[in-house]
C-alpha positions as CSV (number, residue, x, y, z in Angstrom):
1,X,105.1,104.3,115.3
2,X,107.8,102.1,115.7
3,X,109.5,100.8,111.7
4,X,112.3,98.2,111.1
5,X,114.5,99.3,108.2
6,X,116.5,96.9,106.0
7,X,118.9,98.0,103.4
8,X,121.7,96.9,102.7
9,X,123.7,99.8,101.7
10,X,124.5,101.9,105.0
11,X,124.3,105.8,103.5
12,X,120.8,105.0,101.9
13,X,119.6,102.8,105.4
14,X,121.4,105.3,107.2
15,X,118.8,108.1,105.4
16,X,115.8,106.0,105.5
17,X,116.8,106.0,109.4
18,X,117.3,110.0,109.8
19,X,114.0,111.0,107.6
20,X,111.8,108.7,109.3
21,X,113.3,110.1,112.8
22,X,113.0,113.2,111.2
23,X,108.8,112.6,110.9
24,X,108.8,111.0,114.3
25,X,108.9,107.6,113.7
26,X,110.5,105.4,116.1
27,X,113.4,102.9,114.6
28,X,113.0,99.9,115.8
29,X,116.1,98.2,114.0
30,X,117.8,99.2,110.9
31,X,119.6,96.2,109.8
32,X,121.2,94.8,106.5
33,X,120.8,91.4,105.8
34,X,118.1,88.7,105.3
35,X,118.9,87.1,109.0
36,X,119.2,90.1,110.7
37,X,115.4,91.3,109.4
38,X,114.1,88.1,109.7
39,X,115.3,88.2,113.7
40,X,114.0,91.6,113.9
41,X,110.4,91.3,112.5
42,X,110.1,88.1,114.8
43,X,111.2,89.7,118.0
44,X,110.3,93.5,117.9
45,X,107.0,92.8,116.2
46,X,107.2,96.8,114.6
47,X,104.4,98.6,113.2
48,X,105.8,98.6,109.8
49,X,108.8,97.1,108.1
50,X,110.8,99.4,105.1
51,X,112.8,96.6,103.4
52,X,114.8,96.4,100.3
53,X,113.8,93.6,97.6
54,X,117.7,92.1,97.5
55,X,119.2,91.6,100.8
56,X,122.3,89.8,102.0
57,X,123.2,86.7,101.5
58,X,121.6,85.9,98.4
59,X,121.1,89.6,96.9
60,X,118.3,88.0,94.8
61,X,114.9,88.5,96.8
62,X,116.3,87.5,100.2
63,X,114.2,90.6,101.5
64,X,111.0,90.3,100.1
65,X,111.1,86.5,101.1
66,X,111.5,87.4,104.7
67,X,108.6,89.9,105.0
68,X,106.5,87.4,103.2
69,X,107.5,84.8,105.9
70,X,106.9,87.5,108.3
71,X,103.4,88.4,106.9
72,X,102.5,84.4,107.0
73,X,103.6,84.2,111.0
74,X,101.9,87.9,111.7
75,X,99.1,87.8,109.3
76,X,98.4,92.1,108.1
77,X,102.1,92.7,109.3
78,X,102.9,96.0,107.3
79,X,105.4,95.9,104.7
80,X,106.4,98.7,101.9
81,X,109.1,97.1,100.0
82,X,112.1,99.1,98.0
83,X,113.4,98.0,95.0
84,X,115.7,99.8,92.1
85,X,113.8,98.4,89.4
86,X,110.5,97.5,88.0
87,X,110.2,94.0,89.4
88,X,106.2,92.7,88.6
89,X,106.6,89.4,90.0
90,X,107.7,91.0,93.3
91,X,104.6,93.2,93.5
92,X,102.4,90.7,92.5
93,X,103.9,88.0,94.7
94,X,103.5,90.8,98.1
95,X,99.9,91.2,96.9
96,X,99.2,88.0,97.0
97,X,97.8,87.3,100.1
98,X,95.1,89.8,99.9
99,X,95.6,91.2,103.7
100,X,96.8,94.5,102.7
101,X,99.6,96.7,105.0
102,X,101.7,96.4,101.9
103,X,103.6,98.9,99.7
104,X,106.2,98.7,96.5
105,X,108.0,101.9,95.8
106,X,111.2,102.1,93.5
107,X,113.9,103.9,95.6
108,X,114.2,107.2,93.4
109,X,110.9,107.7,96.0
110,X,112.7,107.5,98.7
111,X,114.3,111.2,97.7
112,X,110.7,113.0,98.1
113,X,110.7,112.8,101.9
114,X,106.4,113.4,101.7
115,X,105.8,111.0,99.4
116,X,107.7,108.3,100.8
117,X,106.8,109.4,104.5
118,X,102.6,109.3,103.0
119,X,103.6,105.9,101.9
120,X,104.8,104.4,104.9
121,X,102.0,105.9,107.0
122,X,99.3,104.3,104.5
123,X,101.0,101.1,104.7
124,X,101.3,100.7,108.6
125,X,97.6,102.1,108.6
126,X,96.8,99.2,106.5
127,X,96.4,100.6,103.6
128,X,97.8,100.0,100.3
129,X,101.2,102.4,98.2
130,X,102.2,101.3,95.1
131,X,104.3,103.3,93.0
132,X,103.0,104.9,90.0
133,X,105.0,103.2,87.4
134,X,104.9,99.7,88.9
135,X,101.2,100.2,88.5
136,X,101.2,102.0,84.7
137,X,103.2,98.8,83.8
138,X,100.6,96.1,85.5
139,X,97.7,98.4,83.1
140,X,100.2,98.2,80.2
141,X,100.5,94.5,80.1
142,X,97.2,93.4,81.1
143,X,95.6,95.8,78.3
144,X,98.4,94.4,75.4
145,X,97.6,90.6,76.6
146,X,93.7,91.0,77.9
147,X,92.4,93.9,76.4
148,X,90.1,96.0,79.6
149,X,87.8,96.1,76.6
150,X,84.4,98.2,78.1
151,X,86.3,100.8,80.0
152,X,86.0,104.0,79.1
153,X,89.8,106.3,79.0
154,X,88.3,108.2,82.4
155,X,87.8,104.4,83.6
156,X,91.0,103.7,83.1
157,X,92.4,107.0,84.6
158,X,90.0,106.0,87.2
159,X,91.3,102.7,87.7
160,X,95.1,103.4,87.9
161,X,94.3,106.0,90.8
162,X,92.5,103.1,92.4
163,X,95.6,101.0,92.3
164,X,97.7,103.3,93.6
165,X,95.7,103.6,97.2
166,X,93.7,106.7,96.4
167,X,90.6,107.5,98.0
168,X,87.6,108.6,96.0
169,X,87.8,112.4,97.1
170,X,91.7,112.5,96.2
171,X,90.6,110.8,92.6
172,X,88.2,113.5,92.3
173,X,90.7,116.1,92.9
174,X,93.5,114.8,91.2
175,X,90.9,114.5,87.6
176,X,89.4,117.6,88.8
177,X,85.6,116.0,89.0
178,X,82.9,115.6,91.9
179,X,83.2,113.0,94.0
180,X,80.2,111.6,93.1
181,X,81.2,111.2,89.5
182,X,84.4,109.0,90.6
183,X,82.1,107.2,92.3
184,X,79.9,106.5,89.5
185,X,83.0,105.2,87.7
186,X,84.4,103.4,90.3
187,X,81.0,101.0,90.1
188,X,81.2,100.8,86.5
189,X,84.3,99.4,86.8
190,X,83.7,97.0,89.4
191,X,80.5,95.6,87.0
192,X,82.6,95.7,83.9
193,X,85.6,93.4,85.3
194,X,83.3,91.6,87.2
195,X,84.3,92.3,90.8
196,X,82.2,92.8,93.9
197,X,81.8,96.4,95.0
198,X,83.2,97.1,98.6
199,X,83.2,100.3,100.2
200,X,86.6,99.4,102.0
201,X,89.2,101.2,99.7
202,X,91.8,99.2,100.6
203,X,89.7,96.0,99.7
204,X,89.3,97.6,96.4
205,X,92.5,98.4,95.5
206,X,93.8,95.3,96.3
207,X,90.7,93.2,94.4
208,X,91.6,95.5,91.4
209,X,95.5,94.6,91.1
210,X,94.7,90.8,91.9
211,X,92.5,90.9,88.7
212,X,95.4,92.5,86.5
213,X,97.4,90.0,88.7
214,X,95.4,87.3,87.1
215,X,95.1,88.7,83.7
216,X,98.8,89.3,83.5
217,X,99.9,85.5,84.5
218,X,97.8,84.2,81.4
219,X,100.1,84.5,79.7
């Protein structure tokens, strides 16, 4: 699987380089700045792209606004982004397009070489990897400005595993129930907020934050 890294500061791209090598990815390009990714997505077409948010020149969102422009030329391209610090814009502006491959991890991730290494393979699979706490903040605002009103506390349990990329059978073992009981939730969910059931998780997960998505920007 071949991944182009961008980060900016060498010792951390440096590690993101050796741990992926170290799971037998192959590194396509690690570079540091918003050019130098944007010339490197365009002309190595890589199976997944690990990029920081803030890049060189701008250190703003030069980073996410090159995979974006990446994902519009290659449609699906997978992307799981870094970033220091909660940014909810950022994750809802890489959801946006609804064609999944995508990821958003804070960096202290990066340190748990399985967790981050299960990230990037769900993302280049096409699936989705959002971190826990990006997600817990998305259900935190949309219940305090749209109450999720009929959902039951196991709904919502149920929910936030959703978001994160889990599958039905790892939401079952995670809440310690059957399978088919997440499963019964999982449509009670879908009725209550109103969205179409879809037996492709990744469809799922990704209707389920572009309806916090919405709720949250009513704001």
């Amino acid at each position: 699987m071949r991944v182009v890294v961008a980060e900016d500061l060498f010792l951390l791209r440096d590690g993101l380089v050796r741990m992926l090598e170290a799971f037998d990815f192959e590194i396509a390009a690690a570079v540091e700045s918003g050019p130098e990714l944007t010339k490197a997505l365009a002309e190595l077409d890589p199976d997944v792209a690990v990029v920081d948010v803030r890049l060189p020149p701008s250190h703003t969102d030069e980073g996410l606004q090159c995979a974006l422009a990446a994902r519009r030329a290659r449609p699906g391209l997978p992307v799981l982004v870094l970033s220091q610090h909660v940014e909810q814009l950022y994750a809802r502006e890489l959801l946006a397009d609804g064609n999944g491959g995508v990821g958003y991890l804070l960096k202290d991730r990066v340190f748990d070489a399985e967790q981050f290494v299960d990230a990037v393979r769900r993302v280049a699979a096409g699936g989705t990897a959002m971190d826990p706490t990006v997600i817990q903040q998305l259900l935190s605002r949309r219940e305090a400005q749209q109450p999720l009103g009929g959902l039951t506390p196991r709904e919502l349990e149920v929910l936030e595993l959703m978001a994160q990329g889990r599958s039905n059978a790892a939401i079952a073992g995670q809440l310690v129930v059957t399978e088919r009981a997440v499963a019964k939730h999982t449509s009670n969910i879908f009725l209550k907020l109103g969205l179409p059931v879809s037996d492709d998780d990744n469809r799922r997960v990704l209707a389920v934050i572009a309806y916090l998505d919405r709720g949250a920007g009513t704001s």
